[in-house]
NUKOL-791246 format. One record per residue: residue number from 1; residue in one letter; x, y, z of N, C-alpha, C in turn. Coordinates in steps of 0.001 Angstrom, whole numbers, plus 500000, padded with zeros to 6 digits. Layout:
# residues N
- NUM:A:X:Y:Z:X:Y:Z:X:Y:Z
...
***
This chain:
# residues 280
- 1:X:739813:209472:330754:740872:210315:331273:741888:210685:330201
- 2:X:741598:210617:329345:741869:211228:327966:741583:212410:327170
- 3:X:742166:213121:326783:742179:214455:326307:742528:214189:324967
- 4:X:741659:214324:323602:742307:214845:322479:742381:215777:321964
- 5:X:742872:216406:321191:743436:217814:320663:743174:217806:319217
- 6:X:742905:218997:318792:742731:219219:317527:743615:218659:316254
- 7:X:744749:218492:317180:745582:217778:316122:745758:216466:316260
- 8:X:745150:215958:317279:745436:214683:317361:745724:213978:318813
- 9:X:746538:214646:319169:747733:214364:320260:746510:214201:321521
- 10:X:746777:213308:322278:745790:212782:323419:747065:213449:324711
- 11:X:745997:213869:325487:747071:214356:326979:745788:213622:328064
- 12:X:746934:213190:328857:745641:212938:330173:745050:214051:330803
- 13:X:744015:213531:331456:742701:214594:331814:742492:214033:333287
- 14:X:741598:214997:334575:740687:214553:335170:739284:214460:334431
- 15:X:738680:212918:334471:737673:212821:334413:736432:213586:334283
- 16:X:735496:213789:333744:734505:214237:334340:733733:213921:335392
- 17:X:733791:213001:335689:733357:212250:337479:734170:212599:338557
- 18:X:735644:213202:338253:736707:213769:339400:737443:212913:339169
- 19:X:737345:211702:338593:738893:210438:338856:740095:211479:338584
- 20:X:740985:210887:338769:742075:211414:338692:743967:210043:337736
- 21:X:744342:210705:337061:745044:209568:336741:745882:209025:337635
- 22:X:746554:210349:338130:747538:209747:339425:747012:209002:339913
- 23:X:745568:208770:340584:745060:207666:341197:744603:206667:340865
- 24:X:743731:206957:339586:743188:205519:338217:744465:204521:337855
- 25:X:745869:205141:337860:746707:203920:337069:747756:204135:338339
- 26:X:747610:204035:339868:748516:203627:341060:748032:202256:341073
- 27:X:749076:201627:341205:749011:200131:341367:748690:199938:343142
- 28:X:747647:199127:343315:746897:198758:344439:748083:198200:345107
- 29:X:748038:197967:346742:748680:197740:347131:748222:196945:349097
- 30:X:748531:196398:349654:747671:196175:351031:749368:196051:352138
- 31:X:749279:196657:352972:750100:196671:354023:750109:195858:355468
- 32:X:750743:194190:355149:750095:194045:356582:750785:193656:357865
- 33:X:750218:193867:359015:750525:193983:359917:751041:195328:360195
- 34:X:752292:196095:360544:752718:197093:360668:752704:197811:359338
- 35:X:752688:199088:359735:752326:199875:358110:753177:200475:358170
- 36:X:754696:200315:358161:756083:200655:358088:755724:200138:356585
- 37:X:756985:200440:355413:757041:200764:354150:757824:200865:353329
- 38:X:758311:200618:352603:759931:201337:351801:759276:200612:350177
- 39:X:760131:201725:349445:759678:201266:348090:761202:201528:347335
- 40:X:760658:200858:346054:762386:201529:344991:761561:201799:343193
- 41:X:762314:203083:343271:762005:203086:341844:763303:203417:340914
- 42:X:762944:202501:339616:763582:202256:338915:764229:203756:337617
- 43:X:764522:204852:337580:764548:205658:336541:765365:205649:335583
- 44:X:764450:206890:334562:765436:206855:333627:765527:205747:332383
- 45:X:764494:204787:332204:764494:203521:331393:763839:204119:330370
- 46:X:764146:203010:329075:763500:203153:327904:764732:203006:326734
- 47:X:765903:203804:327068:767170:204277:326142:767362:203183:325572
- 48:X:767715:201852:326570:768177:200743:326014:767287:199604:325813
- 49:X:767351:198990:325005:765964:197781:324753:766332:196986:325726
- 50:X:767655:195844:325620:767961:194860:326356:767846:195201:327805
- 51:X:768034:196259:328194:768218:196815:329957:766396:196837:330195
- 52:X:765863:197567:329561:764603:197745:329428:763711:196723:330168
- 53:X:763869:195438:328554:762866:194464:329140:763750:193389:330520
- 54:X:765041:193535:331065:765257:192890:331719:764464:193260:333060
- 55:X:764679:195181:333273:763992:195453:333712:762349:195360:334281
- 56:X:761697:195212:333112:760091:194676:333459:760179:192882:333858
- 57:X:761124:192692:333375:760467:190986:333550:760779:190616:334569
- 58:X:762243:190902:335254:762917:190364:336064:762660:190964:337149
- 59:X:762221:192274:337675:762152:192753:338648:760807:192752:339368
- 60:X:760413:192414:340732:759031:192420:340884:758167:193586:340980
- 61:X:756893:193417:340552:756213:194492:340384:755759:195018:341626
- 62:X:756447:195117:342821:756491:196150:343134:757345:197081:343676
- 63:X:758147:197211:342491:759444:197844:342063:758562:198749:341297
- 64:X:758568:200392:341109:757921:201260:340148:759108:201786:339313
- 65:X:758747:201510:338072:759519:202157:336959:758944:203518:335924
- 66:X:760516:204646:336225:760146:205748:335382:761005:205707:334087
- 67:X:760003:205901:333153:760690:205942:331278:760821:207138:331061
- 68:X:761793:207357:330653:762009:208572:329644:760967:208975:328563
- 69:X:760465:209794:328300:759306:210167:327392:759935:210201:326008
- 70:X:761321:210221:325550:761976:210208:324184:761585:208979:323362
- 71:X:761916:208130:324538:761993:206284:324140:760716:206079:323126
- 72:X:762013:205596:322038:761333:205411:320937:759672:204004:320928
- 73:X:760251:203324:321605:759228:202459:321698:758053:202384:323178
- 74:X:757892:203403:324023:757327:204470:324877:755983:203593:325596
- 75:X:755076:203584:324189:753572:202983:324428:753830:201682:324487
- 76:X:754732:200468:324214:754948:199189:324188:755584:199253:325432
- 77:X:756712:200140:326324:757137:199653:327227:756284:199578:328769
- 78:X:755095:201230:327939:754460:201045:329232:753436:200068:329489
- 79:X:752683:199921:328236:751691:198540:328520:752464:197409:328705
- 80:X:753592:196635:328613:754612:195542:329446:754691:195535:330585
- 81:X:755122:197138:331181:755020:197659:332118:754013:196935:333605
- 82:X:753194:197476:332791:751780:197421:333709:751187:195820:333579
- 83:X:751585:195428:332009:750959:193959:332630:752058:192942:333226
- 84:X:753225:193409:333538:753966:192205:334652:753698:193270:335927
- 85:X:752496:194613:336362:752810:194505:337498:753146:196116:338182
- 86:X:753999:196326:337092:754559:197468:337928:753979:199330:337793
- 87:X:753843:199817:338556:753299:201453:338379:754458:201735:337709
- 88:X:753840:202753:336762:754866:203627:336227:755094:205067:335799
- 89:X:756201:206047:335281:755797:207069:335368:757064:207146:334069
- 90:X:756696:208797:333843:757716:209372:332824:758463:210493:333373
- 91:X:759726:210275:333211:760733:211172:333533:760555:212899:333037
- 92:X:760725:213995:333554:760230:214988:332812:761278:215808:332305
- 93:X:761435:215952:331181:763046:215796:330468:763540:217684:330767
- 94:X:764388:217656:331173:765139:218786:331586:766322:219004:331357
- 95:X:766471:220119:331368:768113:220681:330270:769051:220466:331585
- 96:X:769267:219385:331381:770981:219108:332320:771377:217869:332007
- 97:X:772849:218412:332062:773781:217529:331292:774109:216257:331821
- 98:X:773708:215886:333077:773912:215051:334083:772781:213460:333742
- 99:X:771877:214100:332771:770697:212941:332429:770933:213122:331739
- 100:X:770153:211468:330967:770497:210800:329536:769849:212040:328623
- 101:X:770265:212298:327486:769756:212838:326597:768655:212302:325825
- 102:X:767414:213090:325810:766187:212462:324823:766520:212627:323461
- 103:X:765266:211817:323148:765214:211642:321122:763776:211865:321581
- 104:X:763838:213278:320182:762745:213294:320115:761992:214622:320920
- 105:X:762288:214185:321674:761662:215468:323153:762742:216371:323508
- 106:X:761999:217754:323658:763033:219008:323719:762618:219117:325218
- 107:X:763829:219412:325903:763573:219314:327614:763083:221238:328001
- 108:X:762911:221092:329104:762752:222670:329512:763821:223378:329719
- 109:X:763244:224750:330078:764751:225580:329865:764294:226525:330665
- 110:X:765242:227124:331513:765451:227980:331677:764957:230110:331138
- 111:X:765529:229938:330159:765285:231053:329141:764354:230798:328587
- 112:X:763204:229873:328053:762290:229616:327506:761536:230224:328073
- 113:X:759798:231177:327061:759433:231711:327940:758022:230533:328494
- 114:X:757092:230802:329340:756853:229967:330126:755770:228791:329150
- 115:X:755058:229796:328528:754116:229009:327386:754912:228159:325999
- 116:X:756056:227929:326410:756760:227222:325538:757400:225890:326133
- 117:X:757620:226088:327458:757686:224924:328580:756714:224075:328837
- 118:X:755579:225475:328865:754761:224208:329059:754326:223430:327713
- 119:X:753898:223885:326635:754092:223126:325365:755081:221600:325454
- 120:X:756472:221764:325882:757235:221154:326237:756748:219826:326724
- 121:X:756463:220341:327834:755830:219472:329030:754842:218744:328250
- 122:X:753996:219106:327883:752429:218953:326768:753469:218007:326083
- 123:X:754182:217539:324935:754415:216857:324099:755038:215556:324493
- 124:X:755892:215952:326276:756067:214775:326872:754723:213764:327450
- 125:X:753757:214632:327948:752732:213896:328182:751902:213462:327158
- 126:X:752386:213230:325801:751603:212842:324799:752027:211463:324235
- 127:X:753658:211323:324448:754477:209796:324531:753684:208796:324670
- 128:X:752973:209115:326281:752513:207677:326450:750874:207678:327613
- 129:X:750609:206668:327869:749273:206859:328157:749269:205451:329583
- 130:X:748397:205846:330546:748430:205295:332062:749909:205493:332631
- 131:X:749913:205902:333142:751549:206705:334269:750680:207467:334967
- 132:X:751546:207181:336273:750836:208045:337075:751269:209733:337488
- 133:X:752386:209963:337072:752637:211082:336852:754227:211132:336354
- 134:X:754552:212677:336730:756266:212523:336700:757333:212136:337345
- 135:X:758478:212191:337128:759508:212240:337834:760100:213580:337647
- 136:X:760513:214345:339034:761323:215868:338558:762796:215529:339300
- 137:X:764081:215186:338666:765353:215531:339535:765681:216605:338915
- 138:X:765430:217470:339836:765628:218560:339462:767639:219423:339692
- 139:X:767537:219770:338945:768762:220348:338500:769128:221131:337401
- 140:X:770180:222034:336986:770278:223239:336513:769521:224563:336845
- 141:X:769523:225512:335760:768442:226985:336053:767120:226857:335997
- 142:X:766861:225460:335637:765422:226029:335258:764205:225845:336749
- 143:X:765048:224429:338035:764424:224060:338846:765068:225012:339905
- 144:X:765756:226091:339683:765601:227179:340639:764824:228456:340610
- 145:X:763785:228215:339449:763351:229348:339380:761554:229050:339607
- 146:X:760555:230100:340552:759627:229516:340925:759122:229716:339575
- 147:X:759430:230826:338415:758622:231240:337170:758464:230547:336339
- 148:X:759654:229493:336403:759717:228402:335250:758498:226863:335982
- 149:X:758957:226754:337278:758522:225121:337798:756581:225405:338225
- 150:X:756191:226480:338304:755006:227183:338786:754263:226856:337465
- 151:X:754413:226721:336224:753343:226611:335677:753092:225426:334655
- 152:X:754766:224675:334985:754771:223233:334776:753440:222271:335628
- 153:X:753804:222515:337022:753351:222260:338459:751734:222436:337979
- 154:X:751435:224027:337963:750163:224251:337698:749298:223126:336207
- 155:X:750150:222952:335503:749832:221969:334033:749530:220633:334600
- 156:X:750516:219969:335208:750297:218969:336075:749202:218567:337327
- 157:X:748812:219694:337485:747386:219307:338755:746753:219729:337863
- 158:X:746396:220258:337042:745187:220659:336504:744943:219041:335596
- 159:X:746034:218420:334966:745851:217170:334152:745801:216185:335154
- 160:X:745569:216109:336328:745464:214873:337655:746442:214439:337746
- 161:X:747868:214769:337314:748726:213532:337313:749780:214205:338646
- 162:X:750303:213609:339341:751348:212869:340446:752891:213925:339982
- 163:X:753505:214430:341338:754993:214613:340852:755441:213386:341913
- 164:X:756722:213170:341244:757888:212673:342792:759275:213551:342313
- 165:X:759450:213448:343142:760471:214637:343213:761944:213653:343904
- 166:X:763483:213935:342870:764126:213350:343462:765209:214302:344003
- 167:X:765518:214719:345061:766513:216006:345659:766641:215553:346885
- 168:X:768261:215956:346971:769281:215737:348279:769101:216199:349085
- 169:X:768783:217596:348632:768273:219051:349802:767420:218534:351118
- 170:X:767860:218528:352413:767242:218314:353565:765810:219397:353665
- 171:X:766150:220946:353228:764807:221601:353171:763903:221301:352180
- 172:X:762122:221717:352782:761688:221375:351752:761673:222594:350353
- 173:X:761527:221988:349588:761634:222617:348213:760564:223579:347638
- 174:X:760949:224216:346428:759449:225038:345821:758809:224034:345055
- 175:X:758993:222946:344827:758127:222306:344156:757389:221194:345167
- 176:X:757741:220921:346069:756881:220730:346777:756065:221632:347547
- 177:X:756617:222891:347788:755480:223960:348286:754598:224008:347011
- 178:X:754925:224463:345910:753979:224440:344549:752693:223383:344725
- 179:X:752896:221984:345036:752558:220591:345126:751289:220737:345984
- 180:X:751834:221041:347167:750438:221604:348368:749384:222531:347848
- 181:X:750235:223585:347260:749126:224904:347220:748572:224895:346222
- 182:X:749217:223560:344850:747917:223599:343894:747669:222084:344070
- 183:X:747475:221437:344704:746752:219996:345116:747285:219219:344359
- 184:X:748482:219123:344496:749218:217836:343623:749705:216708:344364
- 185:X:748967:215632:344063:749604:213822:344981:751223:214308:344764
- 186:X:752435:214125:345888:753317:214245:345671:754431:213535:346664
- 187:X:755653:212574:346065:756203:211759:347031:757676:212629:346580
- 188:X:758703:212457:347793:759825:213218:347505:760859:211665:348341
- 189:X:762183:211850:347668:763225:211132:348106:764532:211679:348295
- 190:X:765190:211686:349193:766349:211848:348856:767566:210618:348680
- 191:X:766731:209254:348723:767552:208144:348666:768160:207558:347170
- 192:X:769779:208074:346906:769716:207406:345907:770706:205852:345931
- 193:X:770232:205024:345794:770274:203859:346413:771667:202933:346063
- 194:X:771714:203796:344645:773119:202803:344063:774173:203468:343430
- 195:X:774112:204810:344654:775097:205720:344554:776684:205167:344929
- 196:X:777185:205030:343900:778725:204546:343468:779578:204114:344900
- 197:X:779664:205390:345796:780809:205527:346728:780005:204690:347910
- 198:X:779025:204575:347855:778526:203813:348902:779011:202329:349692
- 199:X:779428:202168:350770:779665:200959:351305:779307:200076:351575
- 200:X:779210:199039:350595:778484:197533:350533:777537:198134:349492
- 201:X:777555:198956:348855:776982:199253:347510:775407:198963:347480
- 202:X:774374:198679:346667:772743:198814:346071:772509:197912:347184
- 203:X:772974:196545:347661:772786:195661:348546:772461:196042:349787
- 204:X:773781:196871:350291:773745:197082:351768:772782:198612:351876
- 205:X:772674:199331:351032:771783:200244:351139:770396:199938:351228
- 206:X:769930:198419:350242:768440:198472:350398:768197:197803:352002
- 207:X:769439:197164:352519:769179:196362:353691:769034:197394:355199
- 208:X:770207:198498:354751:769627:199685:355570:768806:200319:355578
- 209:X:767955:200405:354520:765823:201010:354387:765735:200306:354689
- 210:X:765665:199172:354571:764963:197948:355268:764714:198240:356808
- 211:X:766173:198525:357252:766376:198267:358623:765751:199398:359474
- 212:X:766191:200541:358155:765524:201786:359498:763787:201816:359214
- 213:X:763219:201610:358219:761444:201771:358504:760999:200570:358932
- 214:X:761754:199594:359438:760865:198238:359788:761958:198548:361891
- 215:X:762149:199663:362047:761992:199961:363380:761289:200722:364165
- 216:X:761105:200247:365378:759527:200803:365575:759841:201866:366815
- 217:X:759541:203079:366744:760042:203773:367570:758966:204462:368393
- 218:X:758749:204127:369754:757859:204629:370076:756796:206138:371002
- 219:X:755640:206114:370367:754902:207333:370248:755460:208072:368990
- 220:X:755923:207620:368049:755965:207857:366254:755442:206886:365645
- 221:X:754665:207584:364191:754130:206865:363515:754765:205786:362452
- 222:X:754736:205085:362131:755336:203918:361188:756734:204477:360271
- 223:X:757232:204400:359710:757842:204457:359169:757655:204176:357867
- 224:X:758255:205508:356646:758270:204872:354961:759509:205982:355113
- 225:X:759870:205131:353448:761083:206016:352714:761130:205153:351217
- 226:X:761083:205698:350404:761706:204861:348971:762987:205658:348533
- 227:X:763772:204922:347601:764954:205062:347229:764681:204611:345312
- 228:X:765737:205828:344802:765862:205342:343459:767209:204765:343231
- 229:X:766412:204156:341952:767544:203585:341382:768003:203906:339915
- 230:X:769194:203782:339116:769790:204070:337707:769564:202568:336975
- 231:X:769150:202732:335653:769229:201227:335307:770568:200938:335028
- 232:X:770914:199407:335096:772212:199296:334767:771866:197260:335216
- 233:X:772230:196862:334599:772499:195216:334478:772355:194428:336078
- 234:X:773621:195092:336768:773926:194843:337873:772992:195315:338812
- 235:X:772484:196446:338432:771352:197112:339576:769968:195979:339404
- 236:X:770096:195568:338376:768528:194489:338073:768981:193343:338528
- 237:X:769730:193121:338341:770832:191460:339117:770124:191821:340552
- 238:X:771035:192840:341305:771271:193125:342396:769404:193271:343456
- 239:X:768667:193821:342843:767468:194389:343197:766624:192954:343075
- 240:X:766476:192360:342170:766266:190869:341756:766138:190103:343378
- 241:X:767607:189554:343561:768469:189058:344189:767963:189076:345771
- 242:X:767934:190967:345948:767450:191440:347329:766279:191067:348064
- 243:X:765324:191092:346729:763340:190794:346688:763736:188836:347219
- 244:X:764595:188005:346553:764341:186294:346898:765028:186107:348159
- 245:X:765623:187235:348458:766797:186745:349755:765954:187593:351083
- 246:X:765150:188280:350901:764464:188776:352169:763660:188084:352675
- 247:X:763904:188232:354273:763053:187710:354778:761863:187688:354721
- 248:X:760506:186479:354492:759393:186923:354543:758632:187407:355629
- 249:X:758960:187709:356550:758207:188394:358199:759258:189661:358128
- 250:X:759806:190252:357078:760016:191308:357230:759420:192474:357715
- 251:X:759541:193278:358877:758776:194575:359262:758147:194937:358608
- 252:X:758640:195768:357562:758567:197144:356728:757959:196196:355042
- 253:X:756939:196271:354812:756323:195964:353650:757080:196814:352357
- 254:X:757501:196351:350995:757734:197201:350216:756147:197352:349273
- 255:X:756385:197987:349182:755042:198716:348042:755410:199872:347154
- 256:X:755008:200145:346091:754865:201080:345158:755438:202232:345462
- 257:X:755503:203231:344371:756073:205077:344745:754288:205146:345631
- 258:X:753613:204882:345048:752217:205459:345507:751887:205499:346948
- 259:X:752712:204272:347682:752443:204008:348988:753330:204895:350054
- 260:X:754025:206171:348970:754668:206696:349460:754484:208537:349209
- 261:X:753049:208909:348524:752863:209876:348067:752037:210499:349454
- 262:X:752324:211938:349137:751443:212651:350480:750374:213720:349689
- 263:X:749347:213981:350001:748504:214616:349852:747868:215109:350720
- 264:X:747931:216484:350943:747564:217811:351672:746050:218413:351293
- 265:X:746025:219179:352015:744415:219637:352485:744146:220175:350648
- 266:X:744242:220721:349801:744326:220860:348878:744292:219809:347899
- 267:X:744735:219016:348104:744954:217866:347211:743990:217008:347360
- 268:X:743328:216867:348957:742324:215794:349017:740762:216438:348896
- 269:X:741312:217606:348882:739633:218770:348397:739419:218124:347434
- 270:X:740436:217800:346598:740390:217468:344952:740054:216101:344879
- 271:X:740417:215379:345668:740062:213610:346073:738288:213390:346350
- 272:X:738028:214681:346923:736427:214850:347461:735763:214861:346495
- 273:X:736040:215276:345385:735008:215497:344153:734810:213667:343510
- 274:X:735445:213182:343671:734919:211382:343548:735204:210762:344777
- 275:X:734689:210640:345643:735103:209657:346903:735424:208302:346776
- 276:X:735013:207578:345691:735349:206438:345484:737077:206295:345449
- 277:X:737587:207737:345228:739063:207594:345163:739754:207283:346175
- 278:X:739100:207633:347084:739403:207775:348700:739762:206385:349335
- 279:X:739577:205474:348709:739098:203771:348955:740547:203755:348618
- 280:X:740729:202108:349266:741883:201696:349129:741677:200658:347741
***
């Protein structure tokens, strides 16, 4: 599931058998009893070393963490990554001022014309190797325009790999319409979990996912939702902390971003070409 290039540079691929990466490097997962759900992912890591590895070691793996594609040490964080456990993905670096700034990696733009984005895109997916796809929080000009996110989107299903999408917006979005109509695995959130003004702060928020998908409401189906998170000391303290103090007969199982991705008639056309994918 490897692609090399004339110059060198390896990009992930679908298989020639149909695998797919989004699905080859999702961390397995089993749901039991009620198949209620909630997950947390970690974004935005890599910038800082010390936050980094507190991050992989301390948090349980099945907590999913997204790296920044700049991060200088990229291929070491993701194989750590994966062997304490956890799925992971790369942030997809975009011109707004609101996210950390990369080294190294030039984000997308707006004004760029489209074969230069995607290039873009191309050099982020060259960082690092097993992720299961991106992360898009989308914001500024460039994630309002379908001309710019349409052939990112299109780059991305054609290479097998996964969006999640992080936006407030109650409607659904063009990148998740994009997602359907070119068969892309795709999970969306609007939970951000350790948003500042919040009351009883990262704590009382994960205890309220908790509370609302491990209720069972009936003639509806189970319940999921995941929530992100910012790295920060206290958020790994805090998230730590939450995982030893829960109850074990908790409802709502946590599991992976993966246990939280949807795939549409399009997407599982694309699942059909290896059925073995289809398996849990």
């Amino acid at each position: 599931m490897v692609e090399t290039l004339d110059d060198g540079t390896h990009l992930p691929r679908v298989a020639a058998s149909g695998w797919m990466p989004w699905i080859a490097f999702a961390r397995r997962f089993e749901v039991p009893g009620s198949a209620a759900r909630i997950g947390i992912l970690m974004i935005n890591l890599g910038a800082d070393d010390k936050l980094t590895t507190r991050a992989i070691d301390e948090l349980p793996g099945e907590v999913s963490l997204a790296f920044l594609p700049g991060s200088p040490d990229l291929a070491r964080w993701l194989k750590q990554a994966h062997e304490h456990g956890h799925e992971v993905y790369l942030m997809l670096p975009m011109d707004d001022q609101s996210v950390p700034a990369e080294r190294g990696v030039r984000p997308v733009q707006a004004a760029l014309e489209p074969a230069e984005n995607v290039r873009r895109l191309r050099l982020a997916m060259a960082r690092g190797e097993g992720y299961v796809g991106f992360v898009m929080v989308p914001g500024g000009a460039a994630w309002q325009s379908e001309n710019v996110v349409r052939p990112l989107v299109q780059e991305i299903a054609e290479r097998g790999l996964g969006l999640v999408e992080v936006n407030p917006a109650a409607a659904p979005s063009t990148i998740q319409r994009l997602t359907r109509e070119l068969g892309v695995g795709y999970a969306r959130t609007r939970e951000v979990l350790d948003y500042k003004l919040a009351e009883g702060g990262l704590a009382a928020n994960l205890d309220q996912l908790d509370a609302w998908a491990s209720e069972v409401v009936p003639g509806q189906p189970p319940r999921h939702r995941f929530g992100v998170v910012q790295p920060d000391g206290d958020a790994v303290d805090t998230v730590a902390a939450w995982f030893r103090g829960r109850p074990k007969k908790s409802a709502a199982a946590v599991v992976p971003v993966i246990g939280h991705f949807e795939c549409r008639d399009a997407c599982m056309a694309r699942l059909r070409a290896q059925p073995a994918q289809l398996k849990p």
